[in-house]
SEKOL-832685 format. One record per residue: x, y, z of N, C-alpha, C, O in turn; residue in one letter. Coordinates in Angstrom, 1 decimal, decimal comma, always signed. Atoms other than C-alpha are relative to their C-alpha. Last residue first. Layout:
<pts>
PT      n.x      n.y      n.z     ca.x     ca.y     ca.z      c.x      c.y      c.z      o.x      o.y      o.z   rest
PT        X        Y        Z        X        Y        Z        X        Y        Z        X        Y        Z      A
...
</pts>
This chain:
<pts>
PT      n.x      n.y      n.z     ca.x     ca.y     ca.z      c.x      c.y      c.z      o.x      o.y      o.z   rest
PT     -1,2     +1,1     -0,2    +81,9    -32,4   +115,8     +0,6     +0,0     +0,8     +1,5     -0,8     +0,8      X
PT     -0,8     -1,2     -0,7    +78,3    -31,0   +116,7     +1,4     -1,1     -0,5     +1,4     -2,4     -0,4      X
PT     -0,2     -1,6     +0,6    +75,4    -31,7   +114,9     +1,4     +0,6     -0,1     +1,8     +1,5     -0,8      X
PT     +0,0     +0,2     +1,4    +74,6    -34,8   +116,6     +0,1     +0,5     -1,1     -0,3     -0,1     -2,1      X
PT     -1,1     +0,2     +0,4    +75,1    -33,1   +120,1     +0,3     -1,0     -1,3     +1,5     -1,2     -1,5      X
PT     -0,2     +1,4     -0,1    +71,7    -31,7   +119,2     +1,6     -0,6     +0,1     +2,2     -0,5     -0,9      X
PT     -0,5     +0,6     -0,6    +71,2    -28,3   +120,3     +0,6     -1,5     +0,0     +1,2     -2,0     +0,9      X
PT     -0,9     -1,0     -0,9    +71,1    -26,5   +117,3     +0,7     +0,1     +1,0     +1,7     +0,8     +1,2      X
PT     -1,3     -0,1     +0,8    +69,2    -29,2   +115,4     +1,2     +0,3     +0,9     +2,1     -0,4     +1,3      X
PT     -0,8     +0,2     -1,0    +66,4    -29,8   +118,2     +1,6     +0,1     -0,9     +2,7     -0,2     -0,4      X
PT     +0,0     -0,8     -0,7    +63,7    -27,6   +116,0     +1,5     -0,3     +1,4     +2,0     +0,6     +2,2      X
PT     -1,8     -0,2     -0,4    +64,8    -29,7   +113,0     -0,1     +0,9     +1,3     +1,0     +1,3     +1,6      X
PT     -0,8     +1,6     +0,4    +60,8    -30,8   +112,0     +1,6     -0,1     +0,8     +2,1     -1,0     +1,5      X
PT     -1,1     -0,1     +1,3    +59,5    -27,3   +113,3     +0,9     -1,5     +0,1     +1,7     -1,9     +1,0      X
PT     -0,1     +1,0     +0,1    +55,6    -28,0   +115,0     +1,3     -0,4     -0,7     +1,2     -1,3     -1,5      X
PT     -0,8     +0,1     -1,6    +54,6    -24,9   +115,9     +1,0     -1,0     +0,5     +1,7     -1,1     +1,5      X
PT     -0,3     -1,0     +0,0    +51,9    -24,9   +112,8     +0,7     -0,3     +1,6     +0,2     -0,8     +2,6      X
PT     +0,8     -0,5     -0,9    +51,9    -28,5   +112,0     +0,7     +1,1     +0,2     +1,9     +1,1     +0,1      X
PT     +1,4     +0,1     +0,3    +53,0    -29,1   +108,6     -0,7     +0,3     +0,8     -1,8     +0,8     +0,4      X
PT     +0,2     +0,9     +0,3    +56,8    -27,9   +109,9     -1,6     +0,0     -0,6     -2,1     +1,1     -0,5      X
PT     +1,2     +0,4     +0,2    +58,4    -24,7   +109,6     -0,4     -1,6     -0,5     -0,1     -2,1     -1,6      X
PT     +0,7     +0,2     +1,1    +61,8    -25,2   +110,9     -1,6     +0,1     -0,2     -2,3     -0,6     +0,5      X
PT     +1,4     +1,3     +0,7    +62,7    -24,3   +114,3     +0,0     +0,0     -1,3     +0,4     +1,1     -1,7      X
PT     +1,4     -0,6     -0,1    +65,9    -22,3   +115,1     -0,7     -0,8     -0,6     -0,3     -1,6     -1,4      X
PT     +0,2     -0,7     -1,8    +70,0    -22,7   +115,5     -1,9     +0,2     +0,0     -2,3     +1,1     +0,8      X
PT     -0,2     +0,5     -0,3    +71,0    -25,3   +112,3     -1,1     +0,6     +1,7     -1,8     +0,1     +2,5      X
PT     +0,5     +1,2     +0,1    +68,5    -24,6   +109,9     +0,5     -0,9     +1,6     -0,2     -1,8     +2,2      X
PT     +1,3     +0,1     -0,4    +69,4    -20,8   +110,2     -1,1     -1,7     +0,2     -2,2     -1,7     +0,8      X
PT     -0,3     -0,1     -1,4    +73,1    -21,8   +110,2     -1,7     +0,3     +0,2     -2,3     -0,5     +1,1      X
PT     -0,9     +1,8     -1,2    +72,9    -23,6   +107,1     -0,3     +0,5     +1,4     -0,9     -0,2     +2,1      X
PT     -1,5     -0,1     -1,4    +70,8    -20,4   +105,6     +0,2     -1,0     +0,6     -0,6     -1,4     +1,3      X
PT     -1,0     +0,0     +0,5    +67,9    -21,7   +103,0     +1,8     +0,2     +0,7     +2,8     -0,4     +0,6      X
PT     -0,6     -1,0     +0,2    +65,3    -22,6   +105,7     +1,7     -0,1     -1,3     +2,7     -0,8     -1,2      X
PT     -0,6     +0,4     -0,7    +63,5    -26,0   +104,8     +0,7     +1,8     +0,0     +0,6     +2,5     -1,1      X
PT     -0,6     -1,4     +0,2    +60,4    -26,8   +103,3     +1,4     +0,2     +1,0     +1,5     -0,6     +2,0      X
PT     +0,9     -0,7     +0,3    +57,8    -29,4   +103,3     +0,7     +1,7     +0,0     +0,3     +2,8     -0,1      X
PT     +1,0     -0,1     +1,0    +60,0    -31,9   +102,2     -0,7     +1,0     +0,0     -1,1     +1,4     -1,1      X
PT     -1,2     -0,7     +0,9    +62,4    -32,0   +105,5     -0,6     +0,7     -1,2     -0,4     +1,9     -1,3      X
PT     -0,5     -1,3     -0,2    +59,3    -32,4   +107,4     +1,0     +0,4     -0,5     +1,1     +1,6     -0,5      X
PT     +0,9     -0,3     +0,4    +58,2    -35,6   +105,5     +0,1     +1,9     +0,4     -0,2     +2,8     -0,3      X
PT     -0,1     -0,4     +1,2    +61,4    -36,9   +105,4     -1,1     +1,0     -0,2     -0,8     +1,8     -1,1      X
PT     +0,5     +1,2     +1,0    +61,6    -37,0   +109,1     -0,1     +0,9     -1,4     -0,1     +2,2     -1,5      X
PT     -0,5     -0,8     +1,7    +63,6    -34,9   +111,8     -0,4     -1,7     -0,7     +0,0     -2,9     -0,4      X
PT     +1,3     -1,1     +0,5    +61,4    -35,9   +115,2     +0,6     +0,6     -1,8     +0,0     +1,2     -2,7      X
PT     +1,4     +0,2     +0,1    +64,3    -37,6   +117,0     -1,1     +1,2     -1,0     -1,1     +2,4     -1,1      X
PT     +0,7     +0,0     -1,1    +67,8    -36,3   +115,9     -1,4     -0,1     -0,4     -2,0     +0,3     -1,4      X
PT     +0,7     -1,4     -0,1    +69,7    -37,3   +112,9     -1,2     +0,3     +1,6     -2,0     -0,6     +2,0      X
PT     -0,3     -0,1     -1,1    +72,3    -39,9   +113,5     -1,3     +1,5     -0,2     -1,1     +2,6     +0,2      X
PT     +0,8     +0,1     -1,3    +71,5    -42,5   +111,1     +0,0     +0,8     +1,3     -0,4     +0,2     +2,3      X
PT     -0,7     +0,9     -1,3    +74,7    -42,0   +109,6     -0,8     -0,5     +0,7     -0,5     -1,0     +1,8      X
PT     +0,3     +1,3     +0,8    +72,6    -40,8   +105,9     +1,1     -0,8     +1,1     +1,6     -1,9     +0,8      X
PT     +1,0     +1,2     +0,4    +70,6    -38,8   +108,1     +0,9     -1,5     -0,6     +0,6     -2,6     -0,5      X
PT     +0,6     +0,8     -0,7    +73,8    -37,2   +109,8     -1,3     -1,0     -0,5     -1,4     -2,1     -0,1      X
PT     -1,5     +0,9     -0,5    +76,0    -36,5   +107,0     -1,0     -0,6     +1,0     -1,3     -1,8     +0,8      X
PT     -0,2     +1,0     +0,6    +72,8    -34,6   +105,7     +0,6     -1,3     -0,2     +0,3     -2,2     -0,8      X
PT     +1,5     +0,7     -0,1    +72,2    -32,8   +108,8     +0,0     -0,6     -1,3     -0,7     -1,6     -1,1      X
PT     +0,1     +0,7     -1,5    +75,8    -31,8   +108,8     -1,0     -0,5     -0,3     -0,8     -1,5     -0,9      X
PT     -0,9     +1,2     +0,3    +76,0    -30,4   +104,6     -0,2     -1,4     +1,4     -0,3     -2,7     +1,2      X
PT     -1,4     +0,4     -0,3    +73,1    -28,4   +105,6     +0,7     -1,2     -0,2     +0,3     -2,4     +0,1      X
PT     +0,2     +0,3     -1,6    +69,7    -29,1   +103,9     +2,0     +0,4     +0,5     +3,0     +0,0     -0,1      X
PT     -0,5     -1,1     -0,8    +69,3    -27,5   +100,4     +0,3     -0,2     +1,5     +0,3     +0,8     +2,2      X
PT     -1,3     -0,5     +0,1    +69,2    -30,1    +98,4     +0,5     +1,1     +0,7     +1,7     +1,5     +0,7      X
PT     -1,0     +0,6     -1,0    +66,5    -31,5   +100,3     +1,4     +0,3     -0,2     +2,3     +0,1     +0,6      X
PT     +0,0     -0,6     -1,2    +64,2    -28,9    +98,5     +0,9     -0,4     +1,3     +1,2     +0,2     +2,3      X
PT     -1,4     -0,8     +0,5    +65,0    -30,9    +95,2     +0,1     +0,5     +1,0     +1,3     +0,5     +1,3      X
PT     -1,4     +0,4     -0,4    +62,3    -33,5    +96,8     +1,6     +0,7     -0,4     +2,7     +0,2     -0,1      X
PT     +0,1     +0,7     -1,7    +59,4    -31,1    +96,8     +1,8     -1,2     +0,5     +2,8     -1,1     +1,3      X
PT     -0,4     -0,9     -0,5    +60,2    -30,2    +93,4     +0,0     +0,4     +1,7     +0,7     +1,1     +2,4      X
PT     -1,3     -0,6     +0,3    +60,1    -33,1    +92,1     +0,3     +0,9     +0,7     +1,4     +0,9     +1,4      X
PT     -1,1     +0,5     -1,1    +57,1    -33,8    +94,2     +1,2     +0,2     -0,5     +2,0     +0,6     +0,4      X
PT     -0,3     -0,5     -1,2    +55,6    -30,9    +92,5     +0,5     -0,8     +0,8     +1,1     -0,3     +1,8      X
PT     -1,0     -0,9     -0,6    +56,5    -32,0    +89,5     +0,1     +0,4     +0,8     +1,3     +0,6     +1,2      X
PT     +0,3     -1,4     -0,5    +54,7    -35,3    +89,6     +1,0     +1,1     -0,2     +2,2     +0,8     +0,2      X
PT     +0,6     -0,6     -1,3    +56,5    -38,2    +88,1     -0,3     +1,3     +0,1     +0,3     +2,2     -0,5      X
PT     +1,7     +0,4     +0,2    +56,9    -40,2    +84,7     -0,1     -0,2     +1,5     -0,4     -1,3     +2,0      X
PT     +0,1     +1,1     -0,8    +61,3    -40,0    +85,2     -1,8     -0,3     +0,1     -2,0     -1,3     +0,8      X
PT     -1,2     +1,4     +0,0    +61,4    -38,2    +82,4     -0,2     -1,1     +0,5     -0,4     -2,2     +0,0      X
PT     -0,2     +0,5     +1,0    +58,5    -36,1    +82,5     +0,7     -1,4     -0,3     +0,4     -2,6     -0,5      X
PT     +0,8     +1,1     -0,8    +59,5    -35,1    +85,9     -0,6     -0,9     -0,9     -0,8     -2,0     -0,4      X
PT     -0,1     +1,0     -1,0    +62,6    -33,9    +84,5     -1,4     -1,2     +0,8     -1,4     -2,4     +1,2      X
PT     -1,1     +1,1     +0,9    +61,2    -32,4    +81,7     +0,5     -0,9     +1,0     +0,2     -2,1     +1,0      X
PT     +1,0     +1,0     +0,7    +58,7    -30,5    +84,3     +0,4     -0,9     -1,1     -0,4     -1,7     -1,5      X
PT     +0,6     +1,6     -0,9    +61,4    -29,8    +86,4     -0,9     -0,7     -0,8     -0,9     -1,9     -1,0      X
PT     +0,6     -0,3     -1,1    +63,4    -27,5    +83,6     -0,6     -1,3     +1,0     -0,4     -2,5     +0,9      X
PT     -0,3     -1,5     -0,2    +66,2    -27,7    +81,0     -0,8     +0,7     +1,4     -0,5     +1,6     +2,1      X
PT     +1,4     -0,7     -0,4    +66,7    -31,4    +81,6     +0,0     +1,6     +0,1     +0,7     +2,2     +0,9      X
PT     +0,5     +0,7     +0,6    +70,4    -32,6    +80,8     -2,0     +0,0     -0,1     -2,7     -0,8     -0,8      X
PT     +1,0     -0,3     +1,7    +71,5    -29,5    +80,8     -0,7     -0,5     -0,3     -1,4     -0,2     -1,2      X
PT     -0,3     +0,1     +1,0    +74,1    -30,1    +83,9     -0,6     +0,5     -1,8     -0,1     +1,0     -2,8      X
PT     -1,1     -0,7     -0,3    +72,4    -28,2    +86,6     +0,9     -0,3     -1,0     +1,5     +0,7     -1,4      X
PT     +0,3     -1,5     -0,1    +69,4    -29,8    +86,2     +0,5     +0,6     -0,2     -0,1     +1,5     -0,9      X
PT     +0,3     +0,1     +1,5    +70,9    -33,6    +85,9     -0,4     +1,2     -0,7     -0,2     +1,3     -1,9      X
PT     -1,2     +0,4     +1,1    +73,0    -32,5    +88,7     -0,7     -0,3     -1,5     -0,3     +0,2     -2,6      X
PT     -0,5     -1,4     +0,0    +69,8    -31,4    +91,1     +1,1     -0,2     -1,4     +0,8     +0,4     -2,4      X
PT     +1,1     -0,9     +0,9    +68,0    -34,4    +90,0     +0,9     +0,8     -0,3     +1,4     +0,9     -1,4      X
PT     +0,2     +0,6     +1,2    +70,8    -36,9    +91,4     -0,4     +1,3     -1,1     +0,2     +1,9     -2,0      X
PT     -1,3     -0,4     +0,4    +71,2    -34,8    +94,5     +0,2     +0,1     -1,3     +0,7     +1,0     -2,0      X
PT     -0,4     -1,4     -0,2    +67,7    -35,0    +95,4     +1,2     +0,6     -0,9     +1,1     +1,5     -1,7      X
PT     +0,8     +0,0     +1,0    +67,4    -39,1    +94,2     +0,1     +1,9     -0,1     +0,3     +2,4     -1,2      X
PT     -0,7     +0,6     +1,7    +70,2    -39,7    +96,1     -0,3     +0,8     -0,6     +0,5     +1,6     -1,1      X
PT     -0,8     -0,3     -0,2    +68,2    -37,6    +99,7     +0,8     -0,3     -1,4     +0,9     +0,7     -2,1      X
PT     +0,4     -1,4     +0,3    +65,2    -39,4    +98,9     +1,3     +1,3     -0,5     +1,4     +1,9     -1,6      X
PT     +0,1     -0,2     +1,1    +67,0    -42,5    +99,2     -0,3     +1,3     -0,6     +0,4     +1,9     -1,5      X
PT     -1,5     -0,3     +0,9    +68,6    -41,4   +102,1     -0,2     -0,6     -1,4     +0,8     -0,5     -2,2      X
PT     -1,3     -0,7     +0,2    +65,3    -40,6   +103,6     +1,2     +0,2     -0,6     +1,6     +1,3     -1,0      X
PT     +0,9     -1,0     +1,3    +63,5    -43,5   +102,3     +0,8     +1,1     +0,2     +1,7     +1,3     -0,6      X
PT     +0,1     +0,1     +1,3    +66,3    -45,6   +104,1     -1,1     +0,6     -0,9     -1,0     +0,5     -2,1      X
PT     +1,2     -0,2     +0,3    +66,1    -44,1   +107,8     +0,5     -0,3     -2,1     +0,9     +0,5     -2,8      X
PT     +0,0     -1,3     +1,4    +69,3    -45,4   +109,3     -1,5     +0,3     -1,1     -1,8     -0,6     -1,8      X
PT     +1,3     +0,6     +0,7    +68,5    -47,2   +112,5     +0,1     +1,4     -0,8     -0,2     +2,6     -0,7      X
PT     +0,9     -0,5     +0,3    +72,3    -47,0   +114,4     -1,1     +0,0     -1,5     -0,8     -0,5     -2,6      X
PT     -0,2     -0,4     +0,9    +73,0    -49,6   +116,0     -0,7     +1,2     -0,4     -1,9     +1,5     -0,1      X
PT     +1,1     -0,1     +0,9    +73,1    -49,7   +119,6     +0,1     +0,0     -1,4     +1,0     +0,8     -1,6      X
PT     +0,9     -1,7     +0,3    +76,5    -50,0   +121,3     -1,3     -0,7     -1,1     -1,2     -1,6     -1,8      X
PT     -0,9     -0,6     +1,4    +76,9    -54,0   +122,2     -0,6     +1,8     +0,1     -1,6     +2,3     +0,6      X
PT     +0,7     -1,0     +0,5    +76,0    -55,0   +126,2     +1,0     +0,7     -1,6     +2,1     +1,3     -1,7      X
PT     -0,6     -1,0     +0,7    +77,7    -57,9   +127,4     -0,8     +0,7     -0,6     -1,7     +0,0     -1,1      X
PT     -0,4     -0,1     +1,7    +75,5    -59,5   +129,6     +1,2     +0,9     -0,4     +1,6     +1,8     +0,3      X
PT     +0,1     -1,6     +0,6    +76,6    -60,0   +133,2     -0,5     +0,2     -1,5     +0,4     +0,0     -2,4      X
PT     +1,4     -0,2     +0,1    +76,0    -63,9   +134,8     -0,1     +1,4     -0,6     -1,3     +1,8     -0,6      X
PT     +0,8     -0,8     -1,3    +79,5    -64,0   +136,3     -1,4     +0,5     -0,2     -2,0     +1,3     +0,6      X
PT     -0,1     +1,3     -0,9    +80,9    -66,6   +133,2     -0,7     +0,6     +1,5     -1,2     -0,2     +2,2      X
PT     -1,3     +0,4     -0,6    +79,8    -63,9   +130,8     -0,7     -0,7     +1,2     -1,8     -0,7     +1,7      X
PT     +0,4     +0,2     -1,4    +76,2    -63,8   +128,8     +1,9     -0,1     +0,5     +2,6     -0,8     -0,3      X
PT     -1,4     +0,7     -0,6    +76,7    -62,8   +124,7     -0,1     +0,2     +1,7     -0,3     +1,3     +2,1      X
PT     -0,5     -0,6     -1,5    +73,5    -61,6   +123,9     +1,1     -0,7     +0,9     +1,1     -1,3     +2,0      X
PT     -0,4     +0,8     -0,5    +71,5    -62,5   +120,1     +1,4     +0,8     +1,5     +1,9     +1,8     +1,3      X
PT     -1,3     -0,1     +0,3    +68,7    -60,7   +119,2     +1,3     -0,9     +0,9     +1,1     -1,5     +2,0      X
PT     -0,7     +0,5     +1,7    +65,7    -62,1   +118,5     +1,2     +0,5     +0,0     +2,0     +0,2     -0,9      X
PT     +0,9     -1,2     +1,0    +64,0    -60,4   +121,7     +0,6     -0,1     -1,0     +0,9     +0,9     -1,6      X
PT     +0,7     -1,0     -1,1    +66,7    -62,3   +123,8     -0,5     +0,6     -1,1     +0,3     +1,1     -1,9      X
PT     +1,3     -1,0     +0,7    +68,7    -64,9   +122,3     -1,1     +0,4     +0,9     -1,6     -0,2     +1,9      X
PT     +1,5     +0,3     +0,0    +71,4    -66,4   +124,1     -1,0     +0,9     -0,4     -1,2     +2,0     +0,0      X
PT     +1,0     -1,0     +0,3    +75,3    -66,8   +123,9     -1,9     -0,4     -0,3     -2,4     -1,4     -0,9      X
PT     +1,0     +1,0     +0,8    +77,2    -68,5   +126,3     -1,1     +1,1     -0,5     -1,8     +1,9     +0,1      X
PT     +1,1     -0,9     +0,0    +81,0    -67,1   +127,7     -1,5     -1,5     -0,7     -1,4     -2,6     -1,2      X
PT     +1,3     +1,0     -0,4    +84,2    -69,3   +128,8     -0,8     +1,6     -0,3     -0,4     +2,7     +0,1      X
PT     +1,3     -0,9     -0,3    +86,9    -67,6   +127,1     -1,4     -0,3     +0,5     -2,5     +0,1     -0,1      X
PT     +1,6     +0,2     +0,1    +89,6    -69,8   +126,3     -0,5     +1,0     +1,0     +0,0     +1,4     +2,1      X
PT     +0,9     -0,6     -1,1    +93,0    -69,1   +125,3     -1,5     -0,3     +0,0     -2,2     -0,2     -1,0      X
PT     +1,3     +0,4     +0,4    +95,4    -71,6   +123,3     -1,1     +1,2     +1,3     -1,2     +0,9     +2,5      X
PT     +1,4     -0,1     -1,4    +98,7    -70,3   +122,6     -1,4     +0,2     +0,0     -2,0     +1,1     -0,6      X
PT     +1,5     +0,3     +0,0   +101,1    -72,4   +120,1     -1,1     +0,5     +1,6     -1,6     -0,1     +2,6      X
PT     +0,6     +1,0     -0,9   +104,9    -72,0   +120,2     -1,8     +0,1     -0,2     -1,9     +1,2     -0,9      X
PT     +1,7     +0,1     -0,4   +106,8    -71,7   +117,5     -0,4     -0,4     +0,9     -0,3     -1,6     +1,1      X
PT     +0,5     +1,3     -0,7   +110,8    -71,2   +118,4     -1,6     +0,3     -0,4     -2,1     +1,3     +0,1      X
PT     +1,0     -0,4     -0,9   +112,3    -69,2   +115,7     -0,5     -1,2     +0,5     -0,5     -2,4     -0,1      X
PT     +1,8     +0,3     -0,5   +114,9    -70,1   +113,9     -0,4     +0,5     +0,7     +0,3     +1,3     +1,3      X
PT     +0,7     -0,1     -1,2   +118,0    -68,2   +112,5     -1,3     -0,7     -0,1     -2,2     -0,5     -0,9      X
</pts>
């Protein structure tokens, strides 16, 4: 058996043009195409976040019996060590979401760090103490549809 090949050619009249450095596919009726947004994944965060996890395991294995050998180690502060192990405690969700970029406005490293409730669900439904008093870093957790599967 053959087949017949045949060859089809489609064109797509469009023209792309840069706008605020980015580039903007224009159709033949003058409309842009609009792409979804990316999302702006906070990289100290999810480094932070590694470097959390990391510790915790080296901790947890033996390889360091306390922080101050760990911090030793790595020839840093303990209390930031111990400031960044505090991320190990974040709900599994709000960690899925930083490192998707989907964490809601106002949740920064700096509020994660200064403390975090232990309870998942307390993290999820109620403010966090943030640096400013009133001021809870995750306070939109509980409603955020970024939270929610």
């Amino acid at each position: 058996m053959t087949a017949n090949m045949e060859t089809i050619t489609v064109e797509v009249p469009f023209k792309i043009r840069k706008r605020g450095g980015r580039k903007q596919i224009i159709t033949p009726d003058g409309v842009p195409v609009l792409a979804a947004p990316r999302a702006r994944i906070d990289s100290a965060f999810v480094k932070a976040l590694a470097r959390a996890f990391r510790w915790r395991k080296l901790l947890e294995t033996g390889v360091y019996g306390t922080i101050e050998d760990l911090a030793r180690a790595e020839r840093i502060n303990p209390s930031y060590v111990s400031r960044v192990l505090r991320l190990t405690l974040l709900a599994p969700e709000i960690v899925e979401a930083v490192l998707d970029g989907r964490e809601p406005e106002g949740v920064t490293l700096a509020d994660a760090m200064t403390g975090v409730p232990v309870v998942w669900e307390d993290q999820r439904g109620r403010s966090l103490p943030g640096p400013r008093a009133g001021a809870g870093p995750f306070r939109s957790v509980g409603s955020s549809p970024a939270f929610r599967r």
